[in-house]
C-alpha positions as CSV (number, residue, x, y, z in Angstrom):
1,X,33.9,18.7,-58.2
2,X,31.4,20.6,-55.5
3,X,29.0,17.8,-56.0
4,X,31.6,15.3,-54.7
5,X,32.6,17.8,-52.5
6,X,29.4,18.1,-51.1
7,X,28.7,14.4,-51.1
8,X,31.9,14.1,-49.0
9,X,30.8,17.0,-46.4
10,X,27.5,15.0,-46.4
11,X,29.0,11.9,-45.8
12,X,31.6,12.8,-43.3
13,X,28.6,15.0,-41.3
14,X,26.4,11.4,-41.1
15,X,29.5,9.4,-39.7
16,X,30.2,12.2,-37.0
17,X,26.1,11.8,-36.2
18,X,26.0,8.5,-35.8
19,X,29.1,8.6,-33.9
20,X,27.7,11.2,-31.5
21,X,24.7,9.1,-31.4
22,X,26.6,6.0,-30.5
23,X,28.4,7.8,-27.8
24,X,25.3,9.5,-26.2
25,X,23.7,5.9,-26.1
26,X,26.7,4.3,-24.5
27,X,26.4,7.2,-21.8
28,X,22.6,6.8,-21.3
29,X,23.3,3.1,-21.0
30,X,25.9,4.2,-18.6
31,X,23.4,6.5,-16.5
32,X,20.6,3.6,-17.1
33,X,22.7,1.0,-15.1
34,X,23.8,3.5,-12.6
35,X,20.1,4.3,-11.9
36,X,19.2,1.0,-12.3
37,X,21.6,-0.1,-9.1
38,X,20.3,3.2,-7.3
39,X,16.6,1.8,-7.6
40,X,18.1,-2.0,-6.7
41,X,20.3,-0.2,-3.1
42,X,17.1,1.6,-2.6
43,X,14.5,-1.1,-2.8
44,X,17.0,-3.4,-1.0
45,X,17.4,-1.1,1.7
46,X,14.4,-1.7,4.7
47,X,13.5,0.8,6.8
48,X,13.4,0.0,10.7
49,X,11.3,-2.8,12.5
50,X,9.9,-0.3,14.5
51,X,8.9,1.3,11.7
52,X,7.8,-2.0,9.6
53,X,5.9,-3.0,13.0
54,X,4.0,0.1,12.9
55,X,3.1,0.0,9.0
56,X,1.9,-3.6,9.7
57,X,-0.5,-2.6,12.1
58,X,-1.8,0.7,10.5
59,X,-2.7,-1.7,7.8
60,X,-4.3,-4.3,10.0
61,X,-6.3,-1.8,11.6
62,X,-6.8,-0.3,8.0
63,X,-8.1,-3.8,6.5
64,X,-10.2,-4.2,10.0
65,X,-12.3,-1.0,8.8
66,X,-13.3,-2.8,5.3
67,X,-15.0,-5.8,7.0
68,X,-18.0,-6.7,6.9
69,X,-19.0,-8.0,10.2
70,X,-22.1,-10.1,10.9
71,X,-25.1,-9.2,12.6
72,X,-25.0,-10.5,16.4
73,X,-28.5,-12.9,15.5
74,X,-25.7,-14.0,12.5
75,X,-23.0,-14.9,14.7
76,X,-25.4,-16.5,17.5
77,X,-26.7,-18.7,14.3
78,X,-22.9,-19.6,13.4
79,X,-21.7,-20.2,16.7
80,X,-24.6,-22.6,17.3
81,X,-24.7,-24.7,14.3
82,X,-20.6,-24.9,15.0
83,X,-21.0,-26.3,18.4
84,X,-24.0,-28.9,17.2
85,X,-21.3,-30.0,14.5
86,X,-19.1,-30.4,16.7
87,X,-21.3,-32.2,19.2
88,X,-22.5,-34.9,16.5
89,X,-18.7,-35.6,15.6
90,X,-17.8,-35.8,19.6
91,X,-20.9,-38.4,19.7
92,X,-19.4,-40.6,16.6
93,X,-15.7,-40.8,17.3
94,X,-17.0,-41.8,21.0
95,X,-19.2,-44.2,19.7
96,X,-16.3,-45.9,17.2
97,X,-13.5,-45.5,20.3
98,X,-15.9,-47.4,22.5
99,X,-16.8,-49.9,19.6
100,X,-12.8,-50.7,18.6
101,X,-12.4,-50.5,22.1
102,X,-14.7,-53.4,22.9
103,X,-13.9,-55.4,19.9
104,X,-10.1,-55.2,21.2
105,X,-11.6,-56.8,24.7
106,X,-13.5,-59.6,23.0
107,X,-10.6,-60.5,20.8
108,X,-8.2,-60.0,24.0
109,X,-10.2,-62.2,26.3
110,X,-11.3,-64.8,23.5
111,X,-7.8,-66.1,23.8
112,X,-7.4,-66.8,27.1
């Protein structure tokens, strides 16, 4: 009889673990979801736009520090090979709006 005894005892003692177990889980679920919604409130909540202003520009300035700038001789170099880019391009849409525009007077005065 003390063997089944003790094999009831040992029995009974696993169902009440588990049970505690099950309860402590629903109650750390429970605290899970309630931090859970603290950490959604909190990343939902924005500060100022004084205060996001000011970060912004703490950063920019921040991020302006980290560059690497050219050399003036680099930026001369830049600038100039922009402006002759630009100068050639200037030069051929000139050249095709004067072509097209003289094609349009031949084929306006052809008619009449």
């Amino acid at each position: 009889m003390s063997k089944k005894n003790r094999q009831l005892e040992k029995e009974q003692a696993e169902a009440q673990a588990a049970e505690l177990a099950k309860k402590s889980n629903m109650q750390s679920a429970d605290a899970k979801k309630q931090a859970d919604k603290r950490k959604k409130a909190d990343k939902n909540k924005k500060p100022n736009i004084f205060v996001r202003m000011g970060r912004k520009i703490k950063e920019t300035f921040s991020e302006l520090k980290r560059v690497t700038w050219p050399s003036f001789g680099k930026a001369l170099k830049a600038t100039g090979v922009v402006l002759v880019i630009v100068l050639i391009f200037t030069v051929v849409v000139t050249g095709i709006n004067f072509g097209l525009s003289e094609l349009l007077d031949l084929m306006t005065n052809a008619g009449a």
